[in-house]
C-alpha positions as CSV (number, residue, x, y, z in Angstrom):
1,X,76.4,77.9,110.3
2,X,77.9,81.3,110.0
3,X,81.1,82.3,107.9
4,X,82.8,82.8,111.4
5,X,82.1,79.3,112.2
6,X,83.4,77.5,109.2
7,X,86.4,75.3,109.9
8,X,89.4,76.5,108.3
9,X,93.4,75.8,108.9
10,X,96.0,78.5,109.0
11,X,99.0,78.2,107.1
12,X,100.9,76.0,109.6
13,X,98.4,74.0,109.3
14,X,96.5,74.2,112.6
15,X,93.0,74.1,112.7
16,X,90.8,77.5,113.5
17,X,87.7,79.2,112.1
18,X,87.2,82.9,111.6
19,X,85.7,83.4,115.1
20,X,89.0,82.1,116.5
21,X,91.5,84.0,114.4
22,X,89.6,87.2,114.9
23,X,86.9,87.2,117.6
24,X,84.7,89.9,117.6
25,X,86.8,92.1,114.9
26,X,85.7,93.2,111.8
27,X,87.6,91.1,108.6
28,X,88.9,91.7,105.4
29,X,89.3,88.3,104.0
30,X,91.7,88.6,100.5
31,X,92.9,85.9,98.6
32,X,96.5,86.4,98.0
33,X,99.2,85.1,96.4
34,X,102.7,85.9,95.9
35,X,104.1,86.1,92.1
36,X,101.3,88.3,90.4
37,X,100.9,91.5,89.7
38,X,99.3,92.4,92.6
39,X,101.6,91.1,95.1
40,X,102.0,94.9,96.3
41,X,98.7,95.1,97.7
42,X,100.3,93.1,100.9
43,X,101.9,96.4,101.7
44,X,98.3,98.4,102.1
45,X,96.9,95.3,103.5
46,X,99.6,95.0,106.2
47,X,99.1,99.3,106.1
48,X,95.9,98.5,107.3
49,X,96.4,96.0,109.5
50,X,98.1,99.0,111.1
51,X,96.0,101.7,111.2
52,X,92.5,99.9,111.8
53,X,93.7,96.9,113.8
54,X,93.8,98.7,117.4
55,X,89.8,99.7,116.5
56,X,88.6,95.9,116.0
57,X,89.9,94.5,112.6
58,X,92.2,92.1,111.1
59,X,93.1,91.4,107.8
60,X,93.4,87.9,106.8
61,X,94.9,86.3,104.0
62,X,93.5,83.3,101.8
63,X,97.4,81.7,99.9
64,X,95.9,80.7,96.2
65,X,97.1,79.1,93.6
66,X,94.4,78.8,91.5
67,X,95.2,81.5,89.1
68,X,98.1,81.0,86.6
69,X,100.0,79.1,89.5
70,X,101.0,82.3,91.2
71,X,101.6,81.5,94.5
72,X,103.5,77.9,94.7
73,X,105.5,77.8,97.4
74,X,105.2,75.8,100.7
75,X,103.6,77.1,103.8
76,X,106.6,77.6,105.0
77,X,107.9,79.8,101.5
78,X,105.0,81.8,102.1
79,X,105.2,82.7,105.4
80,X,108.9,83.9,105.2
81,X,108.4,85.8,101.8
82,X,105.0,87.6,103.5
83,X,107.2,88.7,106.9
84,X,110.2,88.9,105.1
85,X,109.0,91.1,102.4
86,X,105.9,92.9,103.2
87,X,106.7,92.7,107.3
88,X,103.0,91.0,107.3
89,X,101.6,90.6,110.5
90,X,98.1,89.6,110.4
91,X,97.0,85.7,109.9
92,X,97.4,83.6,106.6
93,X,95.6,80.4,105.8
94,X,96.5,77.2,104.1
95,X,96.3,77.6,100.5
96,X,93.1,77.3,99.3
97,X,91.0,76.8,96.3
98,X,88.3,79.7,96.0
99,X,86.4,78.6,92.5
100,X,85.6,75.4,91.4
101,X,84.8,72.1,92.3
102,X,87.1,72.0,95.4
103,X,86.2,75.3,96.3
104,X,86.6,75.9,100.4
105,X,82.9,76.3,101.9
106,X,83.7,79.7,103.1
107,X,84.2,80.8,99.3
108,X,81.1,78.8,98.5
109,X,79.3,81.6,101.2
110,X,81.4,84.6,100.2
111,X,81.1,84.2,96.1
112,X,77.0,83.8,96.5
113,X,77.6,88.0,98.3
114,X,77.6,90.2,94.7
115,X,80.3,93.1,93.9
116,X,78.9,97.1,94.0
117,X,78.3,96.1,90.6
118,X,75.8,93.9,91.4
119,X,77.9,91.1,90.1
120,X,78.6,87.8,92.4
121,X,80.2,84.4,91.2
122,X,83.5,83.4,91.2
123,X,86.7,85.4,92.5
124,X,87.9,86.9,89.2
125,X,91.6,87.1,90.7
126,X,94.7,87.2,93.0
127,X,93.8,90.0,95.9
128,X,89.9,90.1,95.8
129,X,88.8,91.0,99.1
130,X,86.0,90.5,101.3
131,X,84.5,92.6,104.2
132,X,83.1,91.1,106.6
133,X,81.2,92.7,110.2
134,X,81.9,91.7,113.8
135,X,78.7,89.7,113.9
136,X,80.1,87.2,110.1
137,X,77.6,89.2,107.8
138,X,79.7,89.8,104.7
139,X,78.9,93.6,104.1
140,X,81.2,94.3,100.8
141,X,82.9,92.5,97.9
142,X,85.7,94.7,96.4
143,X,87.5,93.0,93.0
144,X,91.2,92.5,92.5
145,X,92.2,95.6,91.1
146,X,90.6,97.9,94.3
147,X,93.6,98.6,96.2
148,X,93.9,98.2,100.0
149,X,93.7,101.9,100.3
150,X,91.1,102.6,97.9
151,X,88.4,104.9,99.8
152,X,85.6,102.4,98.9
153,X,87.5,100.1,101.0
154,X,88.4,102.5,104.0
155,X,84.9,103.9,104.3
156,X,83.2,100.9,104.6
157,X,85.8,99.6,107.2
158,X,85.3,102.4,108.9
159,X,82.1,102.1,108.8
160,X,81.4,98.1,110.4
161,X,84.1,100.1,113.0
């Protein structure tokens, strides 16, 4: 089965897969959250939702609460302090659990794909993101702290573009 095929649920709960929520764009997948440190990030993700989306990619955001409880709320908390605060646009998920033994089988896929360091495993943190091509091969694995607009991140979407 490919990672674009993987049932998933978005964050009002209806059910979708990858292939649905972005056809044949390329994907950042990041889990986020909303009380961490890194909460800012939603601003260049939504940034580049804006600038890349017209060319064939989406972001799309993976709710967590799996590190120090940072992102509690409801669906419906979520979704109104993403829009409300960040003007996000792009699709969210249900919360979901990306290490352990309830892990969601598309982070089972995506933690086997290693970092530039040559390092794969478990998501370290809030905001790790995920790129992944039009055709569901994951192509690069960029750690928490990598901003949105990081080059590393905007050359390789550009180049799955």
């Amino acid at each position: 089965m490919s990672l674009r095929d993987i049932p998933l649920r978005t964050l009002a709960d209806t059910p979708t897969t990858l292939a649905d929520l972005a056809g044949d764009r390329a994907v950042l997948l990041v889990n986020v959250a909303s009380r961490c440190g890194l909460t800012p990030q939603y601003a260049g993700l939504v940034k580049l939702q804006q600038e890349y989306g017209p060319r064939g990619f989406t972001v799309v955001g993976v709710p967590c609460n799996q590190f120090m409880g940072q992102e509690p709320g409801s669906p419906e908390e979520i979704q109104e302090f993403c829009s409300a605060t960040y003007g996000v646009d792009f699709p969210l998920l249900e919360k979901t659990d990306v290490n352990g033994p309830g892990r969601h089988p598309l982070y089972a896929e995506l933690t086997r794909v290693a970092d530039d360091g040559g390092e794969a495993g478990d998501v370290q943190w809030n905001f790790e993101k995920f790129l992944i091509d039009r055709s569901g091969a994951v192509v690069a694995r960029f750690r928490p702290r990598t901003a949105p607009e990081d080059p590393a991140v905007t050359s390789a979407i550009e180049k799955v573009l």
